[in-house]
C-alpha positions as CSV (number, residue, x, y, z in Angstrom):
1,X,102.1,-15.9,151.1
2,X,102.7,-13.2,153.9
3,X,99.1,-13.7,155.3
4,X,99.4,-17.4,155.3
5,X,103.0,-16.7,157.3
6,X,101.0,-14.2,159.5
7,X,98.1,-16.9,160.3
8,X,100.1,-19.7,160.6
9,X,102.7,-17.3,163.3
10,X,99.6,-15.8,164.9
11,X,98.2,-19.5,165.5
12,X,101.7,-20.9,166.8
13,X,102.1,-18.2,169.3
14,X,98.7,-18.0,171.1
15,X,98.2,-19.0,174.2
16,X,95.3,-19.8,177.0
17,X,94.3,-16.4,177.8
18,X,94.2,-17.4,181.8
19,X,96.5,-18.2,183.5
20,X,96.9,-19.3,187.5
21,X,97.4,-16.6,189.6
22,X,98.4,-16.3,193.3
23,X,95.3,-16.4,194.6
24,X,94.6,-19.5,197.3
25,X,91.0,-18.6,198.3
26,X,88.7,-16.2,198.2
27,X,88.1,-13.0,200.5
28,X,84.3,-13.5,201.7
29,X,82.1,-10.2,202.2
30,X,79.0,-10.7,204.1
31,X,76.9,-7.5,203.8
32,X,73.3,-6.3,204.4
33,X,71.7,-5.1,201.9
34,X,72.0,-1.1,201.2
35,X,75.1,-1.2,202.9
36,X,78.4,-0.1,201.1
37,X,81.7,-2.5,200.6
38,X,85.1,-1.9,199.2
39,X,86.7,-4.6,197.6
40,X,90.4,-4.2,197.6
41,X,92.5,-4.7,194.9
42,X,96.6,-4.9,195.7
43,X,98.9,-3.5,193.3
44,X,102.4,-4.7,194.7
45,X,102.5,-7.3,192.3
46,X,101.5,-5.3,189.7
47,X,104.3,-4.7,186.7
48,X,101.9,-2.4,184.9
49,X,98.7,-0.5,186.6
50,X,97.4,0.3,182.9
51,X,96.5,-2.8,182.4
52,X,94.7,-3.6,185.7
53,X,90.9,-4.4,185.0
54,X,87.9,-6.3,187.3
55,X,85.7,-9.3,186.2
56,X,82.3,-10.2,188.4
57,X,81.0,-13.7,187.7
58,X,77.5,-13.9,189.1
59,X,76.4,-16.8,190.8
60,X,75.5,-19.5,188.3
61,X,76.9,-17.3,185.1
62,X,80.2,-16.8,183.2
63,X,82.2,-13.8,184.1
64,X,82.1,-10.4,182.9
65,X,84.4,-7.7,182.3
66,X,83.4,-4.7,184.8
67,X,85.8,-1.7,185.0
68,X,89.1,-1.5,183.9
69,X,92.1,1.4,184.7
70,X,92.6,4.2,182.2
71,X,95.6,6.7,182.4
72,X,92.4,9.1,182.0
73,X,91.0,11.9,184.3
74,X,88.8,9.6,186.6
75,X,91.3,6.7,186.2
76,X,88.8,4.3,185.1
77,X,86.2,3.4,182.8
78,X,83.1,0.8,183.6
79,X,82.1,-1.7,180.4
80,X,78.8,-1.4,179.5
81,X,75.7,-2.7,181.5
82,X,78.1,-1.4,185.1
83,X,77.6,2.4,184.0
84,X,75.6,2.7,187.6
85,X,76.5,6.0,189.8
86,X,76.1,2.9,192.6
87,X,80.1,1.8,191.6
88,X,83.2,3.3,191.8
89,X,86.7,3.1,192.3
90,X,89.7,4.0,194.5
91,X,92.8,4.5,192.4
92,X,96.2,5.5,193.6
93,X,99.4,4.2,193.1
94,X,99.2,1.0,195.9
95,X,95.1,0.8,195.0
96,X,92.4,-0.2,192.4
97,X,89.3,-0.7,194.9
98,X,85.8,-1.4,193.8
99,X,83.1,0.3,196.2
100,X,79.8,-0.5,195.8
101,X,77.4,2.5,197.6
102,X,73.7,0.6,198.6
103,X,74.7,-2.9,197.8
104,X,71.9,-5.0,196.2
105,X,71.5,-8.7,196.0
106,X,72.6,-8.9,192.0
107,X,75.6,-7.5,193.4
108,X,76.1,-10.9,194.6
109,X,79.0,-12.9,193.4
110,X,82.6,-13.1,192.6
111,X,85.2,-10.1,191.8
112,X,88.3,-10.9,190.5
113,X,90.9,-7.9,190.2
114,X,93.6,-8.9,187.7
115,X,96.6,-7.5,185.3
116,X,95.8,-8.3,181.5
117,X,99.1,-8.4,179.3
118,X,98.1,-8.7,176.0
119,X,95.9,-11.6,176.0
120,X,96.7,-13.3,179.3
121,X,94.9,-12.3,182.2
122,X,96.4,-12.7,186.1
123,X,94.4,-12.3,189.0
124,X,95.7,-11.0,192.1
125,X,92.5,-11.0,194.3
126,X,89.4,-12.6,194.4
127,X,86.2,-11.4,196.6
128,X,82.5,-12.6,197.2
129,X,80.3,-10.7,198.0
130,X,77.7,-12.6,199.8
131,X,74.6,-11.1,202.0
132,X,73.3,-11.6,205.0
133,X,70.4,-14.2,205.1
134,X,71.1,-15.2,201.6
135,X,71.8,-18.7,200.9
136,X,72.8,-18.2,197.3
137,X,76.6,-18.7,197.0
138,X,77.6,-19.3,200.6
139,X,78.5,-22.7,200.2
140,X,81.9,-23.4,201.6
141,X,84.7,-23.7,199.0
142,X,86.3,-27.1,200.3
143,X,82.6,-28.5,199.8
144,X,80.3,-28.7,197.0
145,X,80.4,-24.6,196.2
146,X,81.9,-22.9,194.0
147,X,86.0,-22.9,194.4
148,X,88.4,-20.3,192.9
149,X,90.1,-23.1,190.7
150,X,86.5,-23.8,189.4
151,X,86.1,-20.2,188.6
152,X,89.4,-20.1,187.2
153,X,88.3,-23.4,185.6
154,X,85.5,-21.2,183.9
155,X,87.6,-18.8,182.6
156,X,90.4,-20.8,181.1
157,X,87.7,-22.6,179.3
158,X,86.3,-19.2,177.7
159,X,89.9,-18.5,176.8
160,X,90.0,-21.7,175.1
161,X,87.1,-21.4,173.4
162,X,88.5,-17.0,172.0
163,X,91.7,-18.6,171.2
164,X,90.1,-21.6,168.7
165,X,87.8,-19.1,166.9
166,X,90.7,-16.9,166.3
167,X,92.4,-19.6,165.4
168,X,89.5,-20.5,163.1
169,X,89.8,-17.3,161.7
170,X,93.1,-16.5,161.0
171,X,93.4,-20.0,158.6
172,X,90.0,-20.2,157.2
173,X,90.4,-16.5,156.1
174,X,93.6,-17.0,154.0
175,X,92.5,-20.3,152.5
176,X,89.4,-18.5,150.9
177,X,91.8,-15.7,149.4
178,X,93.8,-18.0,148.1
179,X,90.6,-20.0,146.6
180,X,89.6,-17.1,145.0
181,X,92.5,-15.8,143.8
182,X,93.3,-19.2,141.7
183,X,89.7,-19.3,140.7
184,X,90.5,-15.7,139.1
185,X,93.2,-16.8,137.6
């Protein structure tokens, strides 16, 4: 009976794991390739710099999680598949920066520094990171390109999507103990 209360609690309190940030547009870099960027990450509005992590969406695919902030030695730690000696990070107390040294043209696409509190993530800044001569991405956002709502769009989706096989979980899993248990009996 206390698992079913769980599960049915857990599934009542749950929410879309996005939510809309303050973020109105897009910071656009425009680089050569080889060249090094910084994208900046703010942390005024920041209530807890633990919890600060970066997401890249590639043109055309779903984001990723990239690096997130660790009360560690370096600060930082990169998710798999990002473990290059080509990224790193500024971190102080007003910074979480992403630098990129030799930029390459998977590089391209969208960074988006947010706070994650428990399963909620805000963004507080958004970059692309576009290079010179490269159509790929540089359609404007008031046209037919990609728009930070449509990211955001992308991402709420995906949330969706976590919080319904959780959801799927947490009551399917209880019903089957149950089952069992009155087919022991």
């Amino acid at each position: 009976m206390i698992t079913l209360f769980v599960a049915l609690y857990s599934l009542f309190s749950l929410r879309t794991a996005v939510r809309t940030s303050d973020i109105k547009e897009l910071h656009v870099k425009t680089v050569k390739r080889g060249e090094n960027v910084t994208m900046e990450c703010s942390m005024s509005k920041v209530t807890n710099k633990n919890n600060l992590a970066w997401y890249r969406q590639s043109f055309g695919k779903v984001p990723q999680y990239f690096v997130r902030y660790y009360s560690s030695n370096s600060g930082y730690k990169f998710a798999e598949g990002f473990k290059d000696s080509r990224f790193s990070m500024t971190v102080n107390d007003q910074k979480f920066d992403l630098n990129i040294i030799g930029a390459r043209e998977d590089d391209g696409g969208e960074y988006f520094c947010g706070e994650v509190e428990g399963i909620i993530i805000k963004f507080t800044s958004g970059t692309r990171l576009q290079f010179e001569g490269s159509n790929e991405g540089s359609k404007s956002s008031d046209g037919e390109g990609s728009s930070c709502p449509d990211q955001m769009h992308v991402l709420v989706w995906l949330s969706i999507f976590r919080v319904g096989v959780l959801a799927f979980m947490l009551l399917i899993f209880p019903i089957i103990l149950i089952v069992f248990k009155l087919r022991s009996n």
